[in-house]
C-alpha positions in Angstrom: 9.3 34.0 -35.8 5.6 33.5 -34.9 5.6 32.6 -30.8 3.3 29.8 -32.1 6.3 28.4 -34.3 8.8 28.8 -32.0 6.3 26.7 -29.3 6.1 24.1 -31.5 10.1 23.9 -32.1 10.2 24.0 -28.6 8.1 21.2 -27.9 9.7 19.3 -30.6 12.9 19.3 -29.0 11.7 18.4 -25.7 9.9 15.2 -27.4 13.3 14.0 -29.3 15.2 15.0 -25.5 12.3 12.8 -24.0 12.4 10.3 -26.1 16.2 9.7 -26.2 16.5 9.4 -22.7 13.6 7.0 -22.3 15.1 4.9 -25.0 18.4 5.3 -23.2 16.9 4.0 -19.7 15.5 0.7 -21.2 18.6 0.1 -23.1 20.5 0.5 -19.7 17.7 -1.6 -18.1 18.4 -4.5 -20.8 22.1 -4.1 -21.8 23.6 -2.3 -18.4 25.2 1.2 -18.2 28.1 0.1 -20.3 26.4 -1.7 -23.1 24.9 1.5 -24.8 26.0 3.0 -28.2 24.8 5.9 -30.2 23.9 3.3 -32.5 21.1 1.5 -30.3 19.9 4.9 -29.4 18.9 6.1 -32.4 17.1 3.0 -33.4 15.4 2.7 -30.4 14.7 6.2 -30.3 13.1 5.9 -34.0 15.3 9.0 -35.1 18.3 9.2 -37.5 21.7 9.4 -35.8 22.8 12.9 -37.3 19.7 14.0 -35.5 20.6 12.8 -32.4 23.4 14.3 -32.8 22.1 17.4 -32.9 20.6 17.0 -29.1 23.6 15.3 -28.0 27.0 14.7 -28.4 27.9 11.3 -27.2 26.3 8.7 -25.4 28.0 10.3 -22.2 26.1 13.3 -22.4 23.1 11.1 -23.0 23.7 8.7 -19.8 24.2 12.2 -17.8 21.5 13.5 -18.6 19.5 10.6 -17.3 21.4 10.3 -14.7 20.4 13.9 -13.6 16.8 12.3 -14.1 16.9 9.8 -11.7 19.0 11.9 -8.9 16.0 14.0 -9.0 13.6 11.6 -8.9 15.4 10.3 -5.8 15.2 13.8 -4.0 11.8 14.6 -5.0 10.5 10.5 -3.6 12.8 12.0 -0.3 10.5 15.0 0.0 7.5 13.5 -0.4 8.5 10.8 2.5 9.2 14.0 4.5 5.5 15.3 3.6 3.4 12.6 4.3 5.1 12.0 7.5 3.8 13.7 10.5 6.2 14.7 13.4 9.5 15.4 13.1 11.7 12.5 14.2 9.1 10.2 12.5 10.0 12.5 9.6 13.3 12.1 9.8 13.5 8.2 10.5 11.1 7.8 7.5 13.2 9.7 5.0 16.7 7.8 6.3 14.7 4.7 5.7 13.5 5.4 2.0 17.2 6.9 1.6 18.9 3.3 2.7 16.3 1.6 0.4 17.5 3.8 -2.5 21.0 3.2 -1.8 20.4 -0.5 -1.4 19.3 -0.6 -4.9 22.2 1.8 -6.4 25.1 0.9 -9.0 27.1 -2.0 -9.1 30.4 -0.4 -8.3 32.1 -3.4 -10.9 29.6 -0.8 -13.4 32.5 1.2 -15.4 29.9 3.6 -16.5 28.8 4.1 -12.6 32.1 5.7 -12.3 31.6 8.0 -14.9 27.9 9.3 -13.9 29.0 9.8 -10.1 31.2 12.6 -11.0 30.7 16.0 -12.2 28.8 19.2 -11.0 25.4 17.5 -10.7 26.3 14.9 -8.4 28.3 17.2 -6.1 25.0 19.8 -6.5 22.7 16.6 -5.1 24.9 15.4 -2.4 24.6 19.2 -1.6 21.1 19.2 -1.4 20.7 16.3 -0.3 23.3 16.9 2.9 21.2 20.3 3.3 17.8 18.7 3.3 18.8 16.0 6.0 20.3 18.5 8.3 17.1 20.4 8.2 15.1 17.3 9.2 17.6 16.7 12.2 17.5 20.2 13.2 13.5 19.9 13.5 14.0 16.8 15.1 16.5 18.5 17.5 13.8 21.4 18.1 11.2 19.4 18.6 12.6 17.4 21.3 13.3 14.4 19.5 17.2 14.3 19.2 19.2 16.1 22.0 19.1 19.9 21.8 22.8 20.2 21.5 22.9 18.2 17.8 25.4 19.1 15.4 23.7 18.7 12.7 25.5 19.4 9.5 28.0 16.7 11.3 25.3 14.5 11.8 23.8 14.7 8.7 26.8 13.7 7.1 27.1 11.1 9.6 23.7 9.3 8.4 24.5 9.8 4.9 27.6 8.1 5.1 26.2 5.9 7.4 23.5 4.4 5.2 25.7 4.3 2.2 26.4 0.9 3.5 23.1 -0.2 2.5 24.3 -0.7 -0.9 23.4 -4.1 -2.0 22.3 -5.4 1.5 18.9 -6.9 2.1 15.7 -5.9 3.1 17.1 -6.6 7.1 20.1 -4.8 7.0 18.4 -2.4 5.9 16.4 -1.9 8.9 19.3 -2.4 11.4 21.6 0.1 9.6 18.3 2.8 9.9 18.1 1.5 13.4 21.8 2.3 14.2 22.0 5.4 12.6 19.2 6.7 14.4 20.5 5.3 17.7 24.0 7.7 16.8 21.7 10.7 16.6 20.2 10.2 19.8 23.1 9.9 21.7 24.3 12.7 23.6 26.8 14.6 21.9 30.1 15.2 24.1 31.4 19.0 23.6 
């Protein structure tokens, strides 16, 4: 097959992928995580259902797959907080608040469907990236002076992770004091 052909197949497939997951993200937008069907999909999508069949399986695969999206959307805002931050506990205290303000604005846990897309491989690989990239931040902010040299910080990264979970459908204020709080655990002196 000419490597022009097979190009075009490939970018083919990548348009009907794109397409069915946009479609899929505005149905969830208007209908919620649980009132999506193959059906909708395919309509919205402007595609026949056998061929979204092809691409995927079930509407489960579908809602995974933008799941995995957004999850990397959120890291990739996270890092970009981290870059245009200068100074390492600034750094740090700017990515813990743009990771409360994320997790303010997560699921409703009443969301059957949240259930199902906050389980599997990809959400245990982000948490794991995600634990691994705030332990870096706190073990710069450690270094640089910022948070006591004797920081445990895989501990303490969990600790802020956990911490600001609670953020979860809070407001704009609580926001701030659990960010405040959590910071205030990292800067205490750890005991041995």
């Amino acid at each position: 097959m000419p490597k022009i052909w097979s190009q075009t197949i490939e970018a083919h497939r990548d348009a009907v992928r794109e397409a069915t997951i946009a479609a899929t993200a505005a149905l969830i937008a208007e209908h919620g995580l649980s009132g999506v069907t193959m059906s909708q999909i395919a309509k919205d999508t402007g595609i026949g259902r056998a061929t979204l069949y092809k691409y995927f399986p079930d509407v489960e695969s579908i809602l995974l797959a933008w799941h995995e999206r957004r999850i990397d959307a959120h890291l990739a805002e996270l890092v970009r907080v981290r870059d245009r931050t200068e100074g390492a506990g600034p750094r740090l205290e700017a990515v813990l608040t743009a990771y409360a303000k994320a997790s303010r604005a997560g699921h409703a846990a009443s969301d059957p469907a949240a259930a199902l897309l906050h389980r599997g491989a990809h959400v245990a690989d982000a948490h794991r990236r995600l634990h691994e990239f705030v332990r870096e931040l706190i073990t710069d902010a450690a270094a640089a002076g910022d948070l006591p040299d004797d920081t445990h910080a895989d501990e303490l990264a969990g600790f802020c992770l956990h911490a600001l979970e609670a953020a979860r459908g809070r407001g704009p204020a609580a926001v701030r004091r659990l960010v405040r709080a959590t910071l205030a655990g990292l800067a205490a002196t750890p005991e041995a």
